[in-house]
PyMOL CGO cylinders between C-alpha atoms (Angstrom):
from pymol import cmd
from pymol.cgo import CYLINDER

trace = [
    CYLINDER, 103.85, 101.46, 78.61, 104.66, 105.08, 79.23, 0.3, 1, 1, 1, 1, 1, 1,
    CYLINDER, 104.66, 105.08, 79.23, 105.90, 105.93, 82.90, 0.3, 1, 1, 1, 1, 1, 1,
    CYLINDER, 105.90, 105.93, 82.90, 106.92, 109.38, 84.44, 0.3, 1, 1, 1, 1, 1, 1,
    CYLINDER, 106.92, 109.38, 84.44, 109.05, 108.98, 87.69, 0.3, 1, 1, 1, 1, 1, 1,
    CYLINDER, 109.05, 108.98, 87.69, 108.73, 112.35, 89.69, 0.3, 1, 1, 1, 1, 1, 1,
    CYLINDER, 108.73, 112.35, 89.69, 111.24, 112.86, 92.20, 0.3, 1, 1, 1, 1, 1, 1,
    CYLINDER, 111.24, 112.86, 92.20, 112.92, 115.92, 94.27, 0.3, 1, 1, 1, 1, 1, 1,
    CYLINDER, 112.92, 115.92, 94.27, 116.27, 114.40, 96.22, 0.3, 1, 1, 1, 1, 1, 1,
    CYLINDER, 116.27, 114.40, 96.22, 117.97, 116.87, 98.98, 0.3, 1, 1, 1, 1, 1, 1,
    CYLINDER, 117.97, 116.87, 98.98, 120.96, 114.35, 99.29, 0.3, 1, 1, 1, 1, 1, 1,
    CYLINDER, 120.96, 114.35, 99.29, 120.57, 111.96, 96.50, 0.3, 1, 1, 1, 1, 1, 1,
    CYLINDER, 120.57, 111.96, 96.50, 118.99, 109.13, 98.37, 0.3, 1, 1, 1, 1, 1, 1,
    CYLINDER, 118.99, 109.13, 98.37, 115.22, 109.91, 96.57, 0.3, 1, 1, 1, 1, 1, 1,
    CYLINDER, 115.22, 109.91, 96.57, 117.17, 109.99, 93.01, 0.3, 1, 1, 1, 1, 1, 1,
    CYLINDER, 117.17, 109.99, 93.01, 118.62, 106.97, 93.35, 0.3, 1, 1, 1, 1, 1, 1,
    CYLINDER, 118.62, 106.97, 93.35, 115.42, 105.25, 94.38, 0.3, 1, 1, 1, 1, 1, 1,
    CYLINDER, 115.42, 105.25, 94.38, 113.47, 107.26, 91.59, 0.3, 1, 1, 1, 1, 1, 1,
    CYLINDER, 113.47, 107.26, 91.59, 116.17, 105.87, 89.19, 0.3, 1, 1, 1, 1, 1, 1,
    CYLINDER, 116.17, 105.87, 89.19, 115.77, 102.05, 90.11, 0.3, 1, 1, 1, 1, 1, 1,
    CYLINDER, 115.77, 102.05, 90.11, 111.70, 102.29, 89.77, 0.3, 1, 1, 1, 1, 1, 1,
    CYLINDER, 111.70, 102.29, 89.77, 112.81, 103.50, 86.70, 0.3, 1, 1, 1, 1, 1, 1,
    CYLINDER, 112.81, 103.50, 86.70, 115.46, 101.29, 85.36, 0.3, 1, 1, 1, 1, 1, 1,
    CYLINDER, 115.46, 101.29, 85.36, 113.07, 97.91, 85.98, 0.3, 1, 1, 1, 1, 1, 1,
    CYLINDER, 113.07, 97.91, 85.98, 110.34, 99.64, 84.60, 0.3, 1, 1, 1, 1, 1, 1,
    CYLINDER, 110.34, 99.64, 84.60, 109.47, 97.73, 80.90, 0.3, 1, 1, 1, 1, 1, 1,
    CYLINDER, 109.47, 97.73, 80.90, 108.76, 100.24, 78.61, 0.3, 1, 1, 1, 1, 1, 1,
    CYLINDER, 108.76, 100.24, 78.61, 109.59, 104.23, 78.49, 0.3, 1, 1, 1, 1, 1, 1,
    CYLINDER, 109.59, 104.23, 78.49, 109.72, 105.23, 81.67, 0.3, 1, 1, 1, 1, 1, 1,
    CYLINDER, 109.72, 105.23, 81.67, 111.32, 109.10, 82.12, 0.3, 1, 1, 1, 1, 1, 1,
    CYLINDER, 111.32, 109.10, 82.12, 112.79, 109.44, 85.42, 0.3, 1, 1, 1, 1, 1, 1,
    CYLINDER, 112.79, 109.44, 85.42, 112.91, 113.84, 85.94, 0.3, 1, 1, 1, 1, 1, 1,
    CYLINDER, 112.91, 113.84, 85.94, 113.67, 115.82, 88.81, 0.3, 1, 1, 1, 1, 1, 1,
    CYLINDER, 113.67, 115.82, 88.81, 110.65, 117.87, 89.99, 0.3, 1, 1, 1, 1, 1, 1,
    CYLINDER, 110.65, 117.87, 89.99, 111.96, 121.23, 88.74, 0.3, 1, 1, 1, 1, 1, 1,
    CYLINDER, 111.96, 121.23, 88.74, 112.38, 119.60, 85.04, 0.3, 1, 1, 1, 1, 1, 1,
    CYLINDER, 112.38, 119.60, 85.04, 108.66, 119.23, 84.76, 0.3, 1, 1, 1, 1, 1, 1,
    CYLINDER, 108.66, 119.23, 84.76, 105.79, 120.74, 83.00, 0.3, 1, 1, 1, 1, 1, 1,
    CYLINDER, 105.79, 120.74, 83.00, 102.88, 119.67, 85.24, 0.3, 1, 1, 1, 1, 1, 1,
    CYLINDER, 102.88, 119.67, 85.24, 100.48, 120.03, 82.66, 0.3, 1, 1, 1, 1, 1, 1,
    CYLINDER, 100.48, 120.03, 82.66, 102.50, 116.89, 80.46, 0.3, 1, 1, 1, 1, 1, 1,
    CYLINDER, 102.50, 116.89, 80.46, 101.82, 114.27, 83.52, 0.3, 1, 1, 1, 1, 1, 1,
    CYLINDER, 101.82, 114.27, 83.52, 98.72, 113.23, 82.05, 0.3, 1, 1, 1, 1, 1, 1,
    CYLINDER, 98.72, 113.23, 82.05, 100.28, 111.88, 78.68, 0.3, 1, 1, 1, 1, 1, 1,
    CYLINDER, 100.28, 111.88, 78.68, 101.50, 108.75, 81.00, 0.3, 1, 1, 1, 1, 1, 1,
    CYLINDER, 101.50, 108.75, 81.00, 100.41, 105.92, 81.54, 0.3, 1, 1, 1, 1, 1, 1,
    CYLINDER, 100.41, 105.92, 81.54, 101.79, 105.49, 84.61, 0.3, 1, 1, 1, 1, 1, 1,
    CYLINDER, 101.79, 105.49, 84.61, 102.63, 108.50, 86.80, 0.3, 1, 1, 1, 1, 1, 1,
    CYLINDER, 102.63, 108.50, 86.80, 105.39, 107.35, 89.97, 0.3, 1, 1, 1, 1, 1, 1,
    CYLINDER, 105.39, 107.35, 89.97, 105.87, 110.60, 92.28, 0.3, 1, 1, 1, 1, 1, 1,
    CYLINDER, 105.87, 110.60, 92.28, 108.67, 110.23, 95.10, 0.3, 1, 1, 1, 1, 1, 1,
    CYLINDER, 108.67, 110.23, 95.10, 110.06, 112.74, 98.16, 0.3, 1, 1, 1, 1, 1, 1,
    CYLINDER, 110.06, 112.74, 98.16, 111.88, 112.97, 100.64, 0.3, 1, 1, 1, 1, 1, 1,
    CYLINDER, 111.88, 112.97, 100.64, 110.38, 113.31, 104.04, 0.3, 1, 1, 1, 1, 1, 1,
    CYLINDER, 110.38, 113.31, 104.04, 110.84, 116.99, 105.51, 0.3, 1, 1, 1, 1, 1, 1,
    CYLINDER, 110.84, 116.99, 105.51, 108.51, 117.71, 108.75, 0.3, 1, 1, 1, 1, 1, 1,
    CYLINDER, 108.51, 117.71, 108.75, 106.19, 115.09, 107.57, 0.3, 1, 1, 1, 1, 1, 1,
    CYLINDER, 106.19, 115.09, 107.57, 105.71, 116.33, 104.42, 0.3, 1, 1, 1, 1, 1, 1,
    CYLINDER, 105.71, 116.33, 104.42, 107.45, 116.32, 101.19, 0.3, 1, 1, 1, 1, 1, 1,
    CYLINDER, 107.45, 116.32, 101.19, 109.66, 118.77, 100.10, 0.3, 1, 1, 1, 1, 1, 1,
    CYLINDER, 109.66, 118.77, 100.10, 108.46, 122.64, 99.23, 0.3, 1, 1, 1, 1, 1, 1,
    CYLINDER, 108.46, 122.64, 99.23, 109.43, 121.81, 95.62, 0.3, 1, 1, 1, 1, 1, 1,
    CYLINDER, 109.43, 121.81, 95.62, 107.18, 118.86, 95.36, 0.3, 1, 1, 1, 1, 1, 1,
    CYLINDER, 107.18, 118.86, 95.36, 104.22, 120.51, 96.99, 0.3, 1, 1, 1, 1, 1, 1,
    CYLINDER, 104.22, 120.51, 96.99, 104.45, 123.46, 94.57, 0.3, 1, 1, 1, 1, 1, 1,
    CYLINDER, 104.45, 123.46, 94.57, 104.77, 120.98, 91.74, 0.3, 1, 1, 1, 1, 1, 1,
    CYLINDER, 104.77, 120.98, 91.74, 101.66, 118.50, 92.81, 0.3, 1, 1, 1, 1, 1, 1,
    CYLINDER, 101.66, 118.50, 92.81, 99.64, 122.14, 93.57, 0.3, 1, 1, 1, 1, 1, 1,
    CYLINDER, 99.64, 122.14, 93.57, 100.07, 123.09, 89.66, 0.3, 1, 1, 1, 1, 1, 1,
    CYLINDER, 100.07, 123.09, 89.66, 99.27, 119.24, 88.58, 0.3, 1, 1, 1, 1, 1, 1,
    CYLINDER, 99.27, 119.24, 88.58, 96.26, 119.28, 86.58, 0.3, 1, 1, 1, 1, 1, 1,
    CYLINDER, 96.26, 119.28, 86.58, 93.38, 117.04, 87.24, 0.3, 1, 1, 1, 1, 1, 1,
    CYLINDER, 93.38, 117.04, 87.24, 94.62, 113.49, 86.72, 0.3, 1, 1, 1, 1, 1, 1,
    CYLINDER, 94.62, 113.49, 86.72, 91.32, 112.10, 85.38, 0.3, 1, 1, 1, 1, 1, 1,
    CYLINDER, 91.32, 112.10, 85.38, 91.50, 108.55, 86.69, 0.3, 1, 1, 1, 1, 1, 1,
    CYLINDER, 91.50, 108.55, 86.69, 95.51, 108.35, 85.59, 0.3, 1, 1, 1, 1, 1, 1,
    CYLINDER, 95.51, 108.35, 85.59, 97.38, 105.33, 87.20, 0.3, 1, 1, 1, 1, 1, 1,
    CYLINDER, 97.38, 105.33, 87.20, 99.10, 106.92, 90.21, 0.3, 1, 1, 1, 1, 1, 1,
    CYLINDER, 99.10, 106.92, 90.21, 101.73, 105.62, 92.82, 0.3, 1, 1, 1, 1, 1, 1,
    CYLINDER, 101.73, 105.62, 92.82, 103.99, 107.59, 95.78, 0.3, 1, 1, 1, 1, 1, 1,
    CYLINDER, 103.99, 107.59, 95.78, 106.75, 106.85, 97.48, 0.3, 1, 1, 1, 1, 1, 1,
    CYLINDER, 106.75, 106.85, 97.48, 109.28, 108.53, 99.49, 0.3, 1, 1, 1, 1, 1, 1,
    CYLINDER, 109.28, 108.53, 99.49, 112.60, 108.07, 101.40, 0.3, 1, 1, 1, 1, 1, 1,
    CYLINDER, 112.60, 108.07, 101.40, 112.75, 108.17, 105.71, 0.3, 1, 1, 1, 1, 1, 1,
    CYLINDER, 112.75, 108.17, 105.71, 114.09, 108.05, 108.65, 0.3, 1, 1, 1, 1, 1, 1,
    CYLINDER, 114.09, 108.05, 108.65, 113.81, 104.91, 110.43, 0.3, 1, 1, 1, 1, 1, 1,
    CYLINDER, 113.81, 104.91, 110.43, 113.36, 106.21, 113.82, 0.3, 1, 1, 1, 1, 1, 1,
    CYLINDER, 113.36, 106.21, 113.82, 110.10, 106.13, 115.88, 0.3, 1, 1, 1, 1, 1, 1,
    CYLINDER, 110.10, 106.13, 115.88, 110.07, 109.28, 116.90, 0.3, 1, 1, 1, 1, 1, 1,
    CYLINDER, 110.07, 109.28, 116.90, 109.40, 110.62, 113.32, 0.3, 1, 1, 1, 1, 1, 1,
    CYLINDER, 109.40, 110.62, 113.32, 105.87, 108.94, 113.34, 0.3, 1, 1, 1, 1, 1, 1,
    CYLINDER, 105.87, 108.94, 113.34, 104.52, 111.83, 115.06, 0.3, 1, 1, 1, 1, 1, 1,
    CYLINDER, 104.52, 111.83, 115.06, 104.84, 113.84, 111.92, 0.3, 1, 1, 1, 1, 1, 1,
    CYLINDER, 104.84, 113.84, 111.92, 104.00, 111.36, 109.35, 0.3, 1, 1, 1, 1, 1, 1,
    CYLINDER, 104.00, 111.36, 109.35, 105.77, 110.93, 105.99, 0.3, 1, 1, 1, 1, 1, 1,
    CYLINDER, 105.77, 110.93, 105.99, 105.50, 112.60, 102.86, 0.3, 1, 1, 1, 1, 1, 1,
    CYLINDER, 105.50, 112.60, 102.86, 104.62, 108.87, 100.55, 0.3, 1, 1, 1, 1, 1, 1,
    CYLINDER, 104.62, 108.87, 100.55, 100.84, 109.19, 102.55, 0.3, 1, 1, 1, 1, 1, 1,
    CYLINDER, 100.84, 109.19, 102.55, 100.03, 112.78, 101.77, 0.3, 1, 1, 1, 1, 1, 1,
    CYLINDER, 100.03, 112.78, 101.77, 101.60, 112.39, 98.47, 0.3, 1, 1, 1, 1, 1, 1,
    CYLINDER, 101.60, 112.39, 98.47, 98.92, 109.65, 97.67, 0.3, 1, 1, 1, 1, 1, 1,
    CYLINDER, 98.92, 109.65, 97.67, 96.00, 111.66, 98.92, 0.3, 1, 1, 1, 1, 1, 1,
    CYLINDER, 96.00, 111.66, 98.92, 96.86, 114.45, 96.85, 0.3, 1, 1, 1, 1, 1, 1,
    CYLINDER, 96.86, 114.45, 96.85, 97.30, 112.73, 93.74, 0.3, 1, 1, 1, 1, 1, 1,
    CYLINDER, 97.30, 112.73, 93.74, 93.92, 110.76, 94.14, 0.3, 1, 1, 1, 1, 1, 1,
    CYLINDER, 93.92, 110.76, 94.14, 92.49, 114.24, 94.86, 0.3, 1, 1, 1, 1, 1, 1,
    CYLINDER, 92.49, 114.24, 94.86, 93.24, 115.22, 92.26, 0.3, 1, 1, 1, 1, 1, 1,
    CYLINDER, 93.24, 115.22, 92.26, 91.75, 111.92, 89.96, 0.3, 1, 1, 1, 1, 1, 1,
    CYLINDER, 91.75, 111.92, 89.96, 94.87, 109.80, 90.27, 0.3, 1, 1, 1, 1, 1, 1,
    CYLINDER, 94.87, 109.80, 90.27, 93.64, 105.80, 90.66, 0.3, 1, 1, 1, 1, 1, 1,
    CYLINDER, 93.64, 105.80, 90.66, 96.41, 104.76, 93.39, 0.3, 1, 1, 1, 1, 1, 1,
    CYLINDER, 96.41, 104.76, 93.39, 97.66, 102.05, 92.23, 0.3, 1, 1, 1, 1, 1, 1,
    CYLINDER, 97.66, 102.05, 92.23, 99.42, 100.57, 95.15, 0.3, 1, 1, 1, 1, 1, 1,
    CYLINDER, 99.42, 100.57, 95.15, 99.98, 101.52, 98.61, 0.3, 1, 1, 1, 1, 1, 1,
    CYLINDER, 99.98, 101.52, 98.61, 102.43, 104.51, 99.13, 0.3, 1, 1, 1, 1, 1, 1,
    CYLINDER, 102.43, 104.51, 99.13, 105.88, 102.68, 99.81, 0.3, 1, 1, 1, 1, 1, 1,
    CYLINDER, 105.88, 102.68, 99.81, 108.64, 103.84, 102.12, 0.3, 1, 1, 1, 1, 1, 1,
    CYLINDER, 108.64, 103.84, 102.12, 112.29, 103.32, 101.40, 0.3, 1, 1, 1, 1, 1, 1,
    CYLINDER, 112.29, 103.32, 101.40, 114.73, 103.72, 104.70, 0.3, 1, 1, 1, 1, 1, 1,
    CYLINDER, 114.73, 103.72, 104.70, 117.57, 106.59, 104.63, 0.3, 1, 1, 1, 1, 1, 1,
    CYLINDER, 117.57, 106.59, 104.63, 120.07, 105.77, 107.85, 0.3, 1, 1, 1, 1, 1, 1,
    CYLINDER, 120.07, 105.77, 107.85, 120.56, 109.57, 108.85, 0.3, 1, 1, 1, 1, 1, 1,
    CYLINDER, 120.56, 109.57, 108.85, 119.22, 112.77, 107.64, 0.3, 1, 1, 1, 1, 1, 1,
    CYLINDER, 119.22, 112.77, 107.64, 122.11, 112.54, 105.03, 0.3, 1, 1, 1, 1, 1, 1,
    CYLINDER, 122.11, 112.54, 105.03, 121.90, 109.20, 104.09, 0.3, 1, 1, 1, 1, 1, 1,
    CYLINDER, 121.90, 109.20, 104.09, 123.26, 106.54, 103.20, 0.3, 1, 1, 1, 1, 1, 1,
    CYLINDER, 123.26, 106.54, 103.20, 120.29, 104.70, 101.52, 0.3, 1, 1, 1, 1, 1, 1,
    CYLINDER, 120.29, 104.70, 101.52, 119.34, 101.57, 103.97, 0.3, 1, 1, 1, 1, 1, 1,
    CYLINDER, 119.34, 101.57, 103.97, 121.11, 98.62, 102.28, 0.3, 1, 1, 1, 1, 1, 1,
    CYLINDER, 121.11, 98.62, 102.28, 118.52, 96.68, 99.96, 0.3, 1, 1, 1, 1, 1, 1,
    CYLINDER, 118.52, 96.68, 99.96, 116.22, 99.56, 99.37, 0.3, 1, 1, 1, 1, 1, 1,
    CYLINDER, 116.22, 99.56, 99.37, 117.89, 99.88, 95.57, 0.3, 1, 1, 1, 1, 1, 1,
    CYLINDER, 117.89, 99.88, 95.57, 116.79, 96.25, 95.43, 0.3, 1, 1, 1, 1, 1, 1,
    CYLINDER, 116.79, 96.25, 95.43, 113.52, 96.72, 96.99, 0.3, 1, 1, 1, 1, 1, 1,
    CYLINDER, 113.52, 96.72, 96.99, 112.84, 99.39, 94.91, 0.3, 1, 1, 1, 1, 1, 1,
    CYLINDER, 112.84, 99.39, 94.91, 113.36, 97.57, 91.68, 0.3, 1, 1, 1, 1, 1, 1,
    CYLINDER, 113.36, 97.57, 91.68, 111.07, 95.09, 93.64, 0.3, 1, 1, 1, 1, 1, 1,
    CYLINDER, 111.07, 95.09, 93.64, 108.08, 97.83, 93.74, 0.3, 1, 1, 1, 1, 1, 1,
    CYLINDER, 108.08, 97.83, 93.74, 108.66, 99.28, 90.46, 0.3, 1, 1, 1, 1, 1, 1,
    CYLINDER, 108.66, 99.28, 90.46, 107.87, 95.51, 89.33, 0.3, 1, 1, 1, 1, 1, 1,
    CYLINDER, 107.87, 95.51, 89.33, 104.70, 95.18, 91.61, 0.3, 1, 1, 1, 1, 1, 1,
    CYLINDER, 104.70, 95.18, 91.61, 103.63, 98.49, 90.20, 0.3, 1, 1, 1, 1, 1, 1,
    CYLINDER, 103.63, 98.49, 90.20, 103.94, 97.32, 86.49, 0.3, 1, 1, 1, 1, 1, 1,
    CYLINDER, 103.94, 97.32, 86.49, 101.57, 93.80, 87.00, 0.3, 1, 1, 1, 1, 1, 1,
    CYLINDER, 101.57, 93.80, 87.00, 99.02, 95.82, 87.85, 0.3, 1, 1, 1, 1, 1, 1,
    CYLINDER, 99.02, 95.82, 87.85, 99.01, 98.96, 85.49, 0.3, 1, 1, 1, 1, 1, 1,
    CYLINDER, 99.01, 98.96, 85.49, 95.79, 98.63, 82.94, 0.3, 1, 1, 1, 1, 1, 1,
    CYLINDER, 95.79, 98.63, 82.94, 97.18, 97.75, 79.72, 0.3, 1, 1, 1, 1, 1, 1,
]
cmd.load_cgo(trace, "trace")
């Protein structure tokens, strides 16, 4: 199997989580930051994992310039995540994992699994402890059910 782990990081919480996914991934899986993308190579995956962080409910102005240049996805496997606050108050806004997902199916993606959330404690970070864990824990979910 052929993965592609998107991620943009403002403090290095979203790389790190990007990185696990991709380090329990079997197969080649290419973890790249957003700006080290061609959009128009996504669709030469099998499996296409695009993470954020949450900014104002949304993810971050790179990543929404990068999924607006993504070319139609065609029925490509597809799964989101992104990295949050866990503080009630931030509900109001929503996250970015959610509109992530609706733009990739969109645009053809076949959403694999739910979008996930992985906890930050503070706008800075540090990652919640476990999340590395739990996102090693996804990236497996994620790979039982990718057509072979």
């Amino acid at each position: 199997m052929k993965s592609l782990i998107v991620y943009d990081s403002v403090h290095g919480n979203t790389e790190k989580i990007a990185r696990a996914i991709g380090e329990a991934i079997t197969g080649e899986a290419q973890v790249l930051h957003v700006e080290k993308v061609n959009p128009s190579e996504i669709t030469t995956y099998n499996l296409l994992i695009i993470g954020s962080p949450t900014h104002g409910g949304r993810p971050t102005p790179a990543m929404r310039e990068f999924l607006s240049k993504a070319p139609a996805l065609n029925g490509a496997t597809v799964a989101a995540f992104d990295t949050r606050i866990p503080m009630k108050w931030v509900r109001i806004f929503g996250y970015a994992a959610g509109r992530i997902a609706n733009i990739l199916k969109r645009k053809g993606g076949k959403l694999i699994v739910p979008p996930e959330a992985f906890f930050v404690m503070g706008t800075e970070g540090p990652l919640k402890e476990g999340e590395i864990e739990h996102a090693a824990s996804w990236a497996k979910e994620i790979e039982k059910k990718v057509p072979m």
